[in-house]
N, C-alpha and C positions, 0 to 999 in steps of 0.2 A: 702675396708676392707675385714677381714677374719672373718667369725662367725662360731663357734661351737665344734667341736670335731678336725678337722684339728690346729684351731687355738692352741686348748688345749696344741696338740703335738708338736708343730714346733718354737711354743712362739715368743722368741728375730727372731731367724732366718728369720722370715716373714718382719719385718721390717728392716733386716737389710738387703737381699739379694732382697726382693720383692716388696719393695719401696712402702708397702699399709700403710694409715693411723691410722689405726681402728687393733688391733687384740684383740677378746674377745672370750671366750670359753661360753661352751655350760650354765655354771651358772652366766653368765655375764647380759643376757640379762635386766635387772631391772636398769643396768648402761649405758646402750644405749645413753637416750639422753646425761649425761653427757661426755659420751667419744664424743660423735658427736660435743657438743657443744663447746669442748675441739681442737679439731680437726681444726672445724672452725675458731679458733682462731690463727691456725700455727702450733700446737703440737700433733706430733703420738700418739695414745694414744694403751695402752696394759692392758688387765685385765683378765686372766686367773687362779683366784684362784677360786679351785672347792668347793661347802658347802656342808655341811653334814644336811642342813637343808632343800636347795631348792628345792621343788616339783613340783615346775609350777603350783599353787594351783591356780593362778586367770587368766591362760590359757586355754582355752579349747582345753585338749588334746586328741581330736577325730582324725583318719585320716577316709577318707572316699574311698573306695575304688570305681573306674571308673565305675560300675557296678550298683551301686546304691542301690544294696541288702545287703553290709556287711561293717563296721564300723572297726576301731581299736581305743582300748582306755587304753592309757598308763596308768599301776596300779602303777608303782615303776620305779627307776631312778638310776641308778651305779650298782654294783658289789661288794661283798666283796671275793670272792674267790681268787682271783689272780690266776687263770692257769699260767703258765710260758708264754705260746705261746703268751699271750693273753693282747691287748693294752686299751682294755675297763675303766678297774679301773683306769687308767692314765688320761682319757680321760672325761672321766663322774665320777667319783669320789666314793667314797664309797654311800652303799643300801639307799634308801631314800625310804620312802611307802607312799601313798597319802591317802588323810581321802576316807575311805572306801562308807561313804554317798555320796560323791561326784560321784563318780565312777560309785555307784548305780544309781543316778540322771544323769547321762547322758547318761547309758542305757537305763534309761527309755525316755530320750530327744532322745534317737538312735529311736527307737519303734516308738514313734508318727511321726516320719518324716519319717517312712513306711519300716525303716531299718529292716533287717529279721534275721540278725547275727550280732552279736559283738565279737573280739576276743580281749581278756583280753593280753596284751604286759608288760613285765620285759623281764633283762637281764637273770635273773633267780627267773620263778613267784613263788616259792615254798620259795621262803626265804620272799616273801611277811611277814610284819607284821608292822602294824600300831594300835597307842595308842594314845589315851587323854581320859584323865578320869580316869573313872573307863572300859571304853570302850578299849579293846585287842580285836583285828580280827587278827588272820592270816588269811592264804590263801585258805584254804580249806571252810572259813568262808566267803570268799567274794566270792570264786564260788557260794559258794548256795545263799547269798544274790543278785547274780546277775541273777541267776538260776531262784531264785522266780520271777523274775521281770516279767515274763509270758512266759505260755509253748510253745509260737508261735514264742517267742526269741531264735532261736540256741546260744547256747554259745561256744568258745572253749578259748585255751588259747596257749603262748609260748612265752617264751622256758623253759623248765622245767631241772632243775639239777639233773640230776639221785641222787646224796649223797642227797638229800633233796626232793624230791618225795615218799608223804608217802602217808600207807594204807588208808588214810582218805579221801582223795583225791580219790584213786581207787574205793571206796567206794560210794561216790556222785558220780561220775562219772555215775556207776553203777544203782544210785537211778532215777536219772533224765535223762527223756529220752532227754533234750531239751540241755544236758550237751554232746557237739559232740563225740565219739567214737574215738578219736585221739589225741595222743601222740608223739610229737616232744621230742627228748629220744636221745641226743648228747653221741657217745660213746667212741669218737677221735678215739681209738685206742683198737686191741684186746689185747693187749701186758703189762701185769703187771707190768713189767720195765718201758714201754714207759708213763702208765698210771702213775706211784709214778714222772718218770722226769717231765707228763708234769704237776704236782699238782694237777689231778685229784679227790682224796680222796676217790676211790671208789676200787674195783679190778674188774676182770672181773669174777671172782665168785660171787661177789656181784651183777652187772651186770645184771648177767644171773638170778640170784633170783629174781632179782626184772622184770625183763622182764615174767619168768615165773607164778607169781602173777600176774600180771596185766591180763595173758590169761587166767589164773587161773578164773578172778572175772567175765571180758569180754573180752570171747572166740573171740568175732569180732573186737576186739579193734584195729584201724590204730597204726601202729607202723613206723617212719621217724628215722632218725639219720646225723649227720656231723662224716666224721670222715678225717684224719690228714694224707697224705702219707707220709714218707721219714723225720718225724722229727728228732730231734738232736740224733745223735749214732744210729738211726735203724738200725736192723739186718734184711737179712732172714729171721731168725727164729721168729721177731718179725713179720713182713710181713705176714709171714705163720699164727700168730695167731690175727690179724686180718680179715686177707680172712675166716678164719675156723668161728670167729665170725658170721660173716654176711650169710655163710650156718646155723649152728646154729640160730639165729634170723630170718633168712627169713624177713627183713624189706623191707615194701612198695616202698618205695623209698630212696635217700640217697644225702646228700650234699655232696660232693668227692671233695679232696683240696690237692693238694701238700703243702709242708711246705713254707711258705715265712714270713724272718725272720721281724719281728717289732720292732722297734727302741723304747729302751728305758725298755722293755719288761725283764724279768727275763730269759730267755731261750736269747735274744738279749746278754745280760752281761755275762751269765755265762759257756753258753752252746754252741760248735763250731757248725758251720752250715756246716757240716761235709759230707752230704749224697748228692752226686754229682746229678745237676738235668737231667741228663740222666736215673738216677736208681730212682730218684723219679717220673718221669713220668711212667717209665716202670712199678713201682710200682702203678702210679693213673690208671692207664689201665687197669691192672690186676682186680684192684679191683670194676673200672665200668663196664668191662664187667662179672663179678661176679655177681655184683648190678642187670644191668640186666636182668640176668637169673634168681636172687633171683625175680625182681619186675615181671615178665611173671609169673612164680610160684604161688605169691601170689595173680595175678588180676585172673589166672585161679579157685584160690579154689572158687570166686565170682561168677563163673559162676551156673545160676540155682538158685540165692539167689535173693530176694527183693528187696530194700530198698524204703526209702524215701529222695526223690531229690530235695534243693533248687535250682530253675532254675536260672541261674546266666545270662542268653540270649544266640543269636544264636551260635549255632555251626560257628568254625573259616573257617571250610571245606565246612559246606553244610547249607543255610540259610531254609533249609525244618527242619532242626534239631536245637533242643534245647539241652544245656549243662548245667552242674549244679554240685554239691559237696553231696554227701551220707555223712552222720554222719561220716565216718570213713576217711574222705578225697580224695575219690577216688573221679575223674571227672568219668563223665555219659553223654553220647553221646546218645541220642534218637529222632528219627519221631516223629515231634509235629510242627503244627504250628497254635496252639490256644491258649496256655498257654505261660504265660509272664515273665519276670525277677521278682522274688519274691514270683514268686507262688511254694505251694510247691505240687508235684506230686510224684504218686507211680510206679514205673518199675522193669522191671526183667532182668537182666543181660544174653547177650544170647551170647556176643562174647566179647573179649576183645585183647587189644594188650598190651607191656609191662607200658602202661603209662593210660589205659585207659578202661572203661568198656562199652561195649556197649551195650546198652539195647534197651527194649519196652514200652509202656507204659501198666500198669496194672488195 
């Protein structure tokens, strides 16, 4: 059988080209035994309608990362933006928000089992908002409720939709030290053309405003981004203002993607896939070796700053070094071999290369 988001997209096809018995999408899973059971009997079975209600509420949606210091816990479930490029909403269906108490309760179930981070996960966590009652949380409301859970908790979150990333947010950020210094900040594209094709809802004026508040509140805040080479109709001139973006921003580091079309997707239907990939790679090139320069830039303005380091364990290169994550999401490569995955230590940054800061301890 096929389970989850592949099944979502491919449906009939799977059973008819892939001879499996079972195809069920990702809000299928409460219909398991009876497809099984069904199955067993002689007949494919198929369920792929997505709900506007399901949240995996008697799942526990923890993932645990190999490390053993940092957790992920799923706040919300689909999409309602619809980007053109983009096959998600098709796939996991529109926004679904999980009761907020719950959420809290297995932060705090993260804590006791020695967990030292938790990162809060949507497709876009700023459109978080969950209700019953007389009880309304958005999102801003559930960082701090996850914030309080204790200040020994790092929290971070992603992925954040620039149109829906508000001052409130910047704000707690801001208040809570234990609230990490990092922003996953998707900007596809520097190109206000390319931004209204690909449904963005933002411009790159806007963009910039909102990137300049945020250094505005916290001067140290991590700044990451995704951004899109060579989609439908790009120009040069489009090209040029993207690259001029990422001087402008100076981002930490960057997801870098040429276009690759998605089936079934609004830019799939409507828009030619036009931009030959010889000039989109040429283009992805351009703009990682930009990336680059920009991320060497930004790990050197770290040099001669402090922070505080959850150690995540040994260094990959040198088992005399510990490695770990600064609030701001930069790794930290330091001499140590006393302290343990989970402990949190103080160092000073005294070298760095484009990926990495290297420190001491202090």
């Amino acid at each position: 059988g096929i389970l989850g988001c592949m099944a979502e997209r491919l449906k009939d096809a799977l059973l008819d080209t892939h001879k499996v018995d079972i195809v069920a999408g990702p809000d299928a899973y409460r219909s398991l035994p009876r497809l099984l059971k069904a199955v067993s009997d002689g007949n494919p079975q198929i369920d792929v309608m997505l709900s506007r209600e399901e949240t995996y509420a008697d799942i526990n949606p923890v993932r645990i990362d190999k490390n053993g210091v940092s957790a992920y816990i799923s706040i919300m479930r689909g999409c309602n933006n619809v980007c053109s490029y983009c096959v998600v909403p098709y796939t996991r269906g529109a926004e679904r928000s999980r009761d907020a108490h719950t959420i809290v309760r297995e932060a705090c179930d993260c804590l006791a089992k020695g967990y030292k981070e938790v990162t809060l996960l949507g497709q876009n966590v700023d459109s978080y908002h969950w209700q019953s009652g007389e009880e309304d949380v958005n999102f801003a409301q559930l960082l701090e409720m996850v914030a309080q859970v204790s200040p020994e908790l790092r929290v971070r979150f992603s992925t954040s939709n620039p149109q829906d990333f508000s001052d409130e947010v910047i704000e707690l950020m801001a208040k809570y030290e234990n609230i990490c210094k990092h922003i996953h900040f998707p900007v596809q594209s520097g190109s206000n053309r390319m931004l209204e094709k690909m449904r963005r809802r933002y411009s790159r004026e806007w963009y910039l405003e909102r990137v300049a508040k945020i250094r505005s509140v916290i001067p140290d805040c991590g700044l990451t981004t995704d951004v899109i080479a060579g989609f439908c109709s790009e120009t040069e001139e489009d090209h040029k203002e993207t690259l001029s973006l990422f001087e402008e921003v100076c981002f930490d580091t960057a997801f870098m993607f040429y276009y690759s079309e998605r089936p079934g997707t609004l830019a799939a239907r409507k828009y030619p896939d036009d931009v030959d990939l010889e000039t989109k790679t040429r283009r992805l090139n351009e703009i990682i070796a930009l990336q680059n320069k920009m991320s060497l830039k930004s790990y050197k303005k770290d040099i001669g700053k402090r922070f505080r380091v959850l150690v995540e364990g040994p260094s990959k290169k040198n088992p005399e070094e510990l490695c770990g994550r600064a609030s701001n999401n930069k790794m930290c490569v330091f001499p140590d071999t006393c302290h343990k995955a989970g402990d949190y230590v103080d160092v000073e940054v005294v070298n760095c290369t484009s990926a990495t800061l290297l420190c001491k301890l202090v």
